[in-house]
Backbone as numpy.savetxt, mean C-alpha at the origin, in Angstrom:
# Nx Ny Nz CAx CAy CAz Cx Cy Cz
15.34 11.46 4.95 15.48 12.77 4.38 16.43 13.62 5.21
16.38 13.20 6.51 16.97 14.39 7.65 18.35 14.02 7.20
19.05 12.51 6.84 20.26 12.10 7.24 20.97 12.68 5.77
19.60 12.83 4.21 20.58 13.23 2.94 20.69 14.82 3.09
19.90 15.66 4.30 19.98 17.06 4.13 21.00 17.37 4.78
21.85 16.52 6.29 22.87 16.66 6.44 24.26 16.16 6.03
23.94 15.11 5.16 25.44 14.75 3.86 25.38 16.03 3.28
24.26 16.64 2.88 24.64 17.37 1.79 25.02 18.70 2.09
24.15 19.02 3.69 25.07 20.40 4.30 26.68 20.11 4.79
27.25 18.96 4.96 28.20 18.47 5.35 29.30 18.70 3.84
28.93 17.88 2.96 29.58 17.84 1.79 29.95 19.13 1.28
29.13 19.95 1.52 29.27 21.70 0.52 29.95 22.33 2.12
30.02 21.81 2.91 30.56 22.44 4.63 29.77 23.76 4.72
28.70 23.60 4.28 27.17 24.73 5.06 27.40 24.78 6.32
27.65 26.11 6.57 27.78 26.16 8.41 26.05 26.61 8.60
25.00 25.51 9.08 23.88 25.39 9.23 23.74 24.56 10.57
22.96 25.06 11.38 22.46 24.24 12.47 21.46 23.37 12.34
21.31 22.33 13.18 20.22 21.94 13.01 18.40 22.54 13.04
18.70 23.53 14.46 17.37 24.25 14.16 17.48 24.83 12.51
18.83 25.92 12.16 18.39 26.46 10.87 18.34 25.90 9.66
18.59 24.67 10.10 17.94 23.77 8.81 16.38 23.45 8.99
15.91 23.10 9.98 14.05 22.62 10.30 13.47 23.94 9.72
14.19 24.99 10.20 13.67 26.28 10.20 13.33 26.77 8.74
14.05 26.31 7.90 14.30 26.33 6.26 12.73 26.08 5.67
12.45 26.90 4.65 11.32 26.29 4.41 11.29 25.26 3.47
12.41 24.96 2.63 12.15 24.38 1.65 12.48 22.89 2.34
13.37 22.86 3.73 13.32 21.42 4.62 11.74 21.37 4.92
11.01 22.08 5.36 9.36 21.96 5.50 8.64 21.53 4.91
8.71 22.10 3.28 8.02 21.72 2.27 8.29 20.04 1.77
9.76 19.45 2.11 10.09 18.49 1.69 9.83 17.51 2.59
9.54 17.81 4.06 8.65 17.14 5.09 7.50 16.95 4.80
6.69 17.78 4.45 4.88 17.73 4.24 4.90 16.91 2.79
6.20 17.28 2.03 5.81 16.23 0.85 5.90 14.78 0.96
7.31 14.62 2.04 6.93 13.13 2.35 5.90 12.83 2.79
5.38 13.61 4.23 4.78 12.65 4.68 2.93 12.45 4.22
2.61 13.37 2.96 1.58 13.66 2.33 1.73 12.07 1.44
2.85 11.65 0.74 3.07 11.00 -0.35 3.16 9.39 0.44
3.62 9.34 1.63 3.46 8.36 2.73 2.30 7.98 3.00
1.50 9.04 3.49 0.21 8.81 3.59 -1.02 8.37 2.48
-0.37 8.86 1.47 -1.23 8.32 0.28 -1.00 7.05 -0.25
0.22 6.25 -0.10 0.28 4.62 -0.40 -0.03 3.95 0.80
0.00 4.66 2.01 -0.69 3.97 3.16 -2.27 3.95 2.74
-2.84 4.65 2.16 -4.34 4.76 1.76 -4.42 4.32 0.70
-3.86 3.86 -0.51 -3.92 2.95 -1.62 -3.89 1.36 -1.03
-2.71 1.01 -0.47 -2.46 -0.04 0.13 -4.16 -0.79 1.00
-4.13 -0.11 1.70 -5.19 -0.05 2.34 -6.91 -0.21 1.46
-7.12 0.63 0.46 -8.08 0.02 -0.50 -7.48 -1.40 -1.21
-6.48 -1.86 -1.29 -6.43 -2.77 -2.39 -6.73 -4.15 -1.36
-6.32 -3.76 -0.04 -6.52 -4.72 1.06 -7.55 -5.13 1.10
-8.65 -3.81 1.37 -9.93 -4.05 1.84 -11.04 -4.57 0.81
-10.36 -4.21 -0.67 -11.05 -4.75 -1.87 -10.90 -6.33 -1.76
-9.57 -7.03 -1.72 -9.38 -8.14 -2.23 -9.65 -9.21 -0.61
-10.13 -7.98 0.49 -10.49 -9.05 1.73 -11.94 -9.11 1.07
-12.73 -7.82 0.70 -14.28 -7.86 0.48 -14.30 -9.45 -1.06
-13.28 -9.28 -2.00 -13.69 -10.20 -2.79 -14.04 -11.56 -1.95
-12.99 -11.66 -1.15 -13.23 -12.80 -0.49 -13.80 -13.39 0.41
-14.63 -12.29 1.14 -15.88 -12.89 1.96 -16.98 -12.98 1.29
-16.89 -12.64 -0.25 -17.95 -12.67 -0.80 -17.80 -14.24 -1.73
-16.49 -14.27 -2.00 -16.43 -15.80 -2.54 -16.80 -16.95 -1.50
-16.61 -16.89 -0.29 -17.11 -17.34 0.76 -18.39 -17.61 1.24
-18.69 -16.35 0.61 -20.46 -16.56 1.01 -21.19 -17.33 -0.26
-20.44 -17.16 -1.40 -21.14 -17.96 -2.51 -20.99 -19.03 -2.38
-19.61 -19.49 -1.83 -19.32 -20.87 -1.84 -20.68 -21.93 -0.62
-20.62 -20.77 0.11 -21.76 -21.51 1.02 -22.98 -21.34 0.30
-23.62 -21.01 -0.44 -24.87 -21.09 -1.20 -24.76 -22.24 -2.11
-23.26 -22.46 -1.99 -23.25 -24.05 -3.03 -23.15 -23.42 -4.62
-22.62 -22.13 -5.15 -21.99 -21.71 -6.12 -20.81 -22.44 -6.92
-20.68 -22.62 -7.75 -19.16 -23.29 -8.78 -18.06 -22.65 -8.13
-17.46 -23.12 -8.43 -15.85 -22.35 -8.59 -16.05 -21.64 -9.67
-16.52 -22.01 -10.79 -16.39 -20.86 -12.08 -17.14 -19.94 -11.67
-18.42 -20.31 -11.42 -19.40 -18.80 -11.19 -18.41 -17.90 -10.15
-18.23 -18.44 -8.75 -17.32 -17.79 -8.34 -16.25 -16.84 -8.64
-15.54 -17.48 -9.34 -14.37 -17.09 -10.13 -14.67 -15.85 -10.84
-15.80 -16.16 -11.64 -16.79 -14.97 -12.40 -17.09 -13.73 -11.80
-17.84 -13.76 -10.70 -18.56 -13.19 -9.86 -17.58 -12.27 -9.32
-16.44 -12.86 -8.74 -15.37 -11.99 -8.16 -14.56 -11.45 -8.39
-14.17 -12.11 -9.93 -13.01 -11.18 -10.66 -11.48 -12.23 -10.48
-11.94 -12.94 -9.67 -10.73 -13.74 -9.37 -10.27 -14.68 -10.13
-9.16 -15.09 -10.88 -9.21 -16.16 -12.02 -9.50 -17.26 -11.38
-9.90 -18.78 -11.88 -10.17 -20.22 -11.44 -9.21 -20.37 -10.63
-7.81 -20.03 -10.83 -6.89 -20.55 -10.48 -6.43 -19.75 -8.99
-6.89 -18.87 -9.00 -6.61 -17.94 -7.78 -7.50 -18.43 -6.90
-9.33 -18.60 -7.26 -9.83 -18.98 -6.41 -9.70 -20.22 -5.95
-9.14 -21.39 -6.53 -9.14 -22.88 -6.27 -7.67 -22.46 -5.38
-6.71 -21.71 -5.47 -5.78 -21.61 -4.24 -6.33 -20.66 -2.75
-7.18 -19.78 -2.88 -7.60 -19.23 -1.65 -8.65 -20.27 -1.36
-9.54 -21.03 -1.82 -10.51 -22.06 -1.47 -9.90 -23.43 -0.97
-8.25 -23.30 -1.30 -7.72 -24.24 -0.50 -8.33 -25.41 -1.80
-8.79 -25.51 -2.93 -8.94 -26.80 -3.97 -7.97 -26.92 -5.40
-7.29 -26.25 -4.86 -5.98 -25.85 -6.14 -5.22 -27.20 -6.95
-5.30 -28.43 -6.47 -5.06 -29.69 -7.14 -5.98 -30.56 -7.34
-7.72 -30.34 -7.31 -8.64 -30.58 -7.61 -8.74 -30.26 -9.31
């Protein structure tokens, strides 16, 4: 963001400093929006992680109860085919 706010004070030849650009509020507002909008796919990312690690200690634990692959499959949301490749039985 810092490097397109100075093309673009450069391009129009804005005689702007660097403090009176930080100083700008609308450079502020466009800071807190990144790093608000950063922070929120860091926290999406992060659920989809922790969902699809939880599916899989739970396919894990079924598998040790001596569960199918289908029930599995069922149970977790995971298609046959997804779970026979994380179960490592994918040409079975």
């Amino acid at each position: 963001m810092w490097e397109t706010m100075l093309s673009i004070i450069e391009d129009y030849e804005i005689p702007m400093s660097e403090a009176e650009i930080q100083a700008d509020p609308l450079y502020k507002q466009g800071v807190d929006f990144g790093e608000r909008k950063g922070r929120e796919e860091g926290e999406r990312k992060g659920r989809e992680e922790g969902e699809v690690k939880a599916k899989r200690e739970l396919a894990a634990r079924l598998k040790d109860l001596g569960m199918s692959d289908d029930f599995i499959a069922e149970a977790t949301g995971f298609s046959l085919d997804e779970w026979r490749q994380i179960n490592g039985t994918a040409n079975e």
